[in-house]
N, C-alpha and C positions, 0 to 999 in steps of 0.2 A: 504494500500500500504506500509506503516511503516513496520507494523508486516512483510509482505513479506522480503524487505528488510530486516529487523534483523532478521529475520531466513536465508535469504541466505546467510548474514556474518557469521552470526553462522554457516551454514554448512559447508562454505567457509573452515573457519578460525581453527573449529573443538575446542574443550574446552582444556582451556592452565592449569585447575588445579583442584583440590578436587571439592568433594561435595560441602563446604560450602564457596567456594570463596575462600581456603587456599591452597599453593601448598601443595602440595604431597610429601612426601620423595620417591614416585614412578616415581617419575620424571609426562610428561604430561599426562593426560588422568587416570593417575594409580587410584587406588584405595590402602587406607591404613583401615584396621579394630585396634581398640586397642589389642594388644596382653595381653599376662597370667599376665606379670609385669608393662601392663600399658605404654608399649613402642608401637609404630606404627610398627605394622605388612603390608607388602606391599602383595596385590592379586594380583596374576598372573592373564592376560589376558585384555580385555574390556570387560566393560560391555555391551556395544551397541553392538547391531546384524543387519546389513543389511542386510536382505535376497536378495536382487538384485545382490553386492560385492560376497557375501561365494555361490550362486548360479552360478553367473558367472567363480569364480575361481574353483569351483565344477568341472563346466562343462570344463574347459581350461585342469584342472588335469585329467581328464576322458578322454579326449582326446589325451594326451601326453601319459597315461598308455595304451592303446589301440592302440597307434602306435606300442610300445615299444613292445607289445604283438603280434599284428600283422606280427612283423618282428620275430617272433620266427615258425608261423606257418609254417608247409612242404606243401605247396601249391606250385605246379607249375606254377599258374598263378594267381592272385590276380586280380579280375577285380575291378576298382572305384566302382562298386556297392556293389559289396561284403566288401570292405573296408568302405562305407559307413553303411553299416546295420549291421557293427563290431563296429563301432565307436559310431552308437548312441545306440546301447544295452550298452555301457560303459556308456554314459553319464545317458541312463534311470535310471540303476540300481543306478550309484552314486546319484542321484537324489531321488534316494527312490521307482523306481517299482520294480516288482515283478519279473520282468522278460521274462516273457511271452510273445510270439510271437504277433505281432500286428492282426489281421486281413486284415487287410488293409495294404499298403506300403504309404509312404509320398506321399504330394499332387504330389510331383515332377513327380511321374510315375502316375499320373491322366490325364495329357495333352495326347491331340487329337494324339501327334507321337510314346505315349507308349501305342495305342489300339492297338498295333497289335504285329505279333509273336516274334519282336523281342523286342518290349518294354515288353511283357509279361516277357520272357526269362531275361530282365536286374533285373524287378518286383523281379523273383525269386533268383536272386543272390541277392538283395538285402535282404529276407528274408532268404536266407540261412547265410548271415554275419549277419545278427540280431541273428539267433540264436548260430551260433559258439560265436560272443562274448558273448550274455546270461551266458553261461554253463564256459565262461572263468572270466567275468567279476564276478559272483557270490563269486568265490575264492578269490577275493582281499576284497569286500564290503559288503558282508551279514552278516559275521560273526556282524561288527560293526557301521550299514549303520543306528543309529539311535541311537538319544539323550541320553545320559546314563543317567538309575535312578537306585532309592536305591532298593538294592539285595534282602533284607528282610525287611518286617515291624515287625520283632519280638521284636526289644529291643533289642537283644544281642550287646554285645560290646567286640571286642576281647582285 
Protein backbone atom coordinates (compact mmCIF):
# COMPACT_ATOMS: atom_id res chain seq x y z
CA UNK A 1 0.00 0.00 0.00
CA UNK A 2 3.27 2.30 0.64
CA UNK A 3 4.73 1.72 -2.72
CA UNK A 4 1.13 2.68 -4.19
CA UNK A 5 1.06 5.62 -2.34
CA UNK A 6 4.64 6.81 -3.24
CA UNK A 7 4.02 6.26 -6.70
CA UNK A 8 0.87 8.27 -6.68
CA UNK A 9 2.85 11.21 -5.18
CA UNK A 10 5.24 10.73 -7.56
CA UNK A 11 2.95 10.93 -10.21
CA UNK A 12 1.03 13.51 -8.55
CA UNK A 13 3.89 15.76 -7.89
CA UNK A 14 5.83 14.65 -11.33
CA UNK A 15 10.07 14.84 -10.73
CA UNK A 16 11.37 18.40 -9.46
CA UNK A 17 15.17 17.79 -10.97
CA UNK A 18 18.09 15.75 -12.74
CA UNK A 19 18.98 12.22 -12.89
CA UNK A 20 20.93 12.07 -9.87
CA UNK A 21 18.84 14.05 -7.28
CA UNK A 22 20.65 17.55 -8.67
CA UNK A 23 18.77 20.38 -10.25
CA UNK A 24 19.07 20.84 -13.64
CA UNK A 25 20.26 24.19 -15.36
CA UNK A 26 17.15 22.87 -17.52
CA UNK A 27 15.09 24.06 -15.11
CA UNK A 28 12.26 20.91 -13.90
CA UNK A 29 12.20 17.67 -15.59
CA UNK A 30 15.20 18.87 -18.17
CA UNK A 31 17.70 16.91 -18.98
CA UNK A 32 21.44 18.32 -19.14
CA UNK A 33 24.26 15.99 -21.03
CA UNK A 34 28.07 17.24 -20.51
CA UNK A 35 28.99 19.38 -23.59
CA UNK A 36 32.51 19.54 -25.87
CA UNK A 37 34.10 21.87 -22.99
CA UNK A 38 32.67 20.07 -20.03
CA UNK A 39 29.99 22.66 -19.40
CA UNK A 40 26.08 21.33 -19.15
CA UNK A 41 24.52 21.06 -22.30
CA UNK A 42 20.42 21.26 -21.77
CA UNK A 43 18.18 18.54 -24.18
CA UNK A 44 15.36 19.66 -25.41
CA UNK A 45 12.12 17.85 -24.77
CA UNK A 46 11.16 14.98 -21.98
CA UNK A 47 12.01 12.20 -21.68
CA UNK A 48 8.96 10.30 -20.59
CA UNK A 49 6.36 9.37 -23.07
CA UNK A 50 2.75 8.75 -22.05
CA UNK A 51 1.10 7.02 -24.77
CA UNK A 52 -2.43 7.60 -23.19
CA UNK A 53 -1.60 12.05 -22.85
CA UNK A 54 0.23 12.24 -26.92
CA UNK A 55 -2.60 9.66 -27.87
CA UNK A 56 -5.32 11.69 -26.53
CA UNK A 57 -3.81 15.07 -27.79
CA UNK A 58 -3.23 13.04 -31.01
CA UNK A 59 -6.78 12.47 -31.26
CA UNK A 60 -8.04 16.34 -29.97
CA UNK A 61 -5.46 17.70 -32.86
CA UNK A 62 -7.04 15.38 -35.46
CA UNK A 63 -10.09 16.53 -34.78
CA UNK A 64 -9.72 20.26 -34.68
CA UNK A 65 -7.61 19.61 -38.35
CA UNK A 66 -10.64 17.91 -39.71
CA UNK A 67 -13.19 20.49 -38.64
CA UNK A 68 -10.85 23.08 -40.06
CA UNK A 69 -10.85 20.99 -43.21
CA UNK A 70 -14.36 20.04 -43.22
CA UNK A 71 -15.24 23.75 -43.56
CA UNK A 72 -13.29 24.08 -46.75
CA UNK A 73 -15.40 21.34 -48.52
CA UNK A 74 -18.03 22.49 -51.43
CA UNK A 75 -20.68 20.24 -50.03
CA UNK A 76 -24.11 21.53 -50.17
CA UNK A 77 -25.06 19.77 -47.21
CA UNK A 78 -22.94 18.16 -44.79
CA UNK A 79 -24.87 15.56 -42.94
CA UNK A 80 -23.45 14.44 -38.87
CA UNK A 81 -22.75 11.27 -40.53
CA UNK A 82 -20.79 12.33 -43.16
CA UNK A 83 -18.88 14.67 -40.69
CA UNK A 84 -18.56 11.93 -38.53
CA UNK A 85 -16.73 9.38 -40.88
CA UNK A 86 -14.54 12.72 -41.93
CA UNK A 87 -13.41 13.13 -38.55
CA UNK A 88 -12.54 9.65 -37.52
CA UNK A 89 -10.51 8.98 -40.96
CA UNK A 90 -8.45 12.08 -39.35
CA UNK A 91 -8.05 10.66 -36.18
CA UNK A 92 -7.31 6.88 -37.63
CA UNK A 93 -4.71 8.17 -39.86
CA UNK A 94 -3.14 10.48 -37.10
CA UNK A 95 -3.04 7.57 -35.12
CA UNK A 96 -1.15 5.55 -37.51
CA UNK A 97 -3.64 3.52 -40.04
CA UNK A 98 -3.45 3.09 -43.24
CA UNK A 99 -6.37 4.48 -44.26
CA UNK A 100 -8.47 2.25 -45.77
CA UNK A 101 -12.08 2.13 -45.77
CA UNK A 102 -13.59 0.04 -42.74
CA UNK A 103 -15.77 -2.74 -43.79
CA UNK A 104 -17.98 -2.37 -41.21
CA UNK A 105 -19.25 1.25 -39.86
CA UNK A 106 -19.05 1.97 -35.96
CA UNK A 107 -21.06 -0.19 -33.51
CA UNK A 108 -23.24 3.12 -33.59
CA UNK A 109 -25.02 2.08 -36.94
CA UNK A 110 -25.31 -1.68 -35.41
CA UNK A 111 -28.45 -0.99 -33.36
CA UNK A 112 -31.93 -2.41 -34.14
CA UNK A 113 -33.13 1.56 -35.61
CA UNK A 114 -30.02 1.41 -38.23
CA UNK A 115 -31.41 -2.08 -39.82
CA UNK A 116 -33.35 -0.40 -42.06
CA UNK A 117 -33.32 1.97 -45.30
CA UNK A 118 -32.75 4.71 -43.66
CA UNK A 119 -30.05 3.79 -41.19
CA UNK A 120 -28.47 1.92 -44.16
CA UNK A 121 -28.55 5.39 -46.06
CA UNK A 122 -26.86 7.23 -42.66
CA UNK A 123 -24.24 3.78 -42.74
CA UNK A 124 -23.33 5.08 -46.14
CA UNK A 125 -22.75 8.72 -45.53
CA UNK A 126 -20.89 7.69 -42.86
CA UNK A 127 -18.54 5.65 -45.13
CA UNK A 128 -18.54 8.18 -47.69
CA UNK A 129 -16.99 10.90 -44.98
CA UNK A 130 -14.44 8.18 -44.00
CA UNK A 131 -13.30 8.15 -47.17
CA UNK A 132 -13.31 11.99 -48.31
CA UNK A 133 -11.33 12.41 -45.01
CA UNK A 134 -8.97 9.28 -45.82
CA UNK A 135 -7.76 10.99 -49.29
CA UNK A 136 -7.65 14.40 -47.29
CA UNK A 137 -6.23 13.55 -44.12
CA UNK A 138 -3.23 11.53 -45.95
CA UNK A 139 -1.98 15.12 -47.07
CA UNK A 140 -1.40 16.41 -43.75
CA UNK A 141 0.11 12.92 -41.90
CA UNK A 142 1.67 10.32 -44.19
CA UNK A 143 4.26 12.09 -45.34
CA UNK A 144 5.59 12.16 -41.30
CA UNK A 145 3.00 9.88 -39.37
CA UNK A 146 5.99 7.87 -37.78
CA UNK A 147 8.83 7.89 -35.23
CA UNK A 148 11.98 9.24 -37.04
CA UNK A 149 15.01 7.05 -37.45
CA UNK A 150 18.47 7.37 -38.88
CA UNK A 151 18.53 7.95 -42.81
CA UNK A 152 21.41 5.74 -43.59
CA UNK A 153 23.59 3.04 -41.62
CA UNK A 154 26.58 3.93 -43.99
CA UNK A 155 28.86 5.99 -41.61
CA UNK A 156 28.95 9.00 -43.61
CA UNK A 157 29.09 12.06 -41.94
CA UNK A 158 28.47 15.30 -43.75
Amino acid sequence: MRFLVGLFVICLCGCQCGKWGCPSPCGPCGKSVPGLNGELVCCEGNAHHWRWIDKTKTKSNARKLAARELKKLQRSCITCDFRYGYEQAFVDIALGACGDVPPLPPALYWKEENRTAFGHQRAQEWFAGYAAGSSRAKHFYEPYNEVAAIASLDGDCP
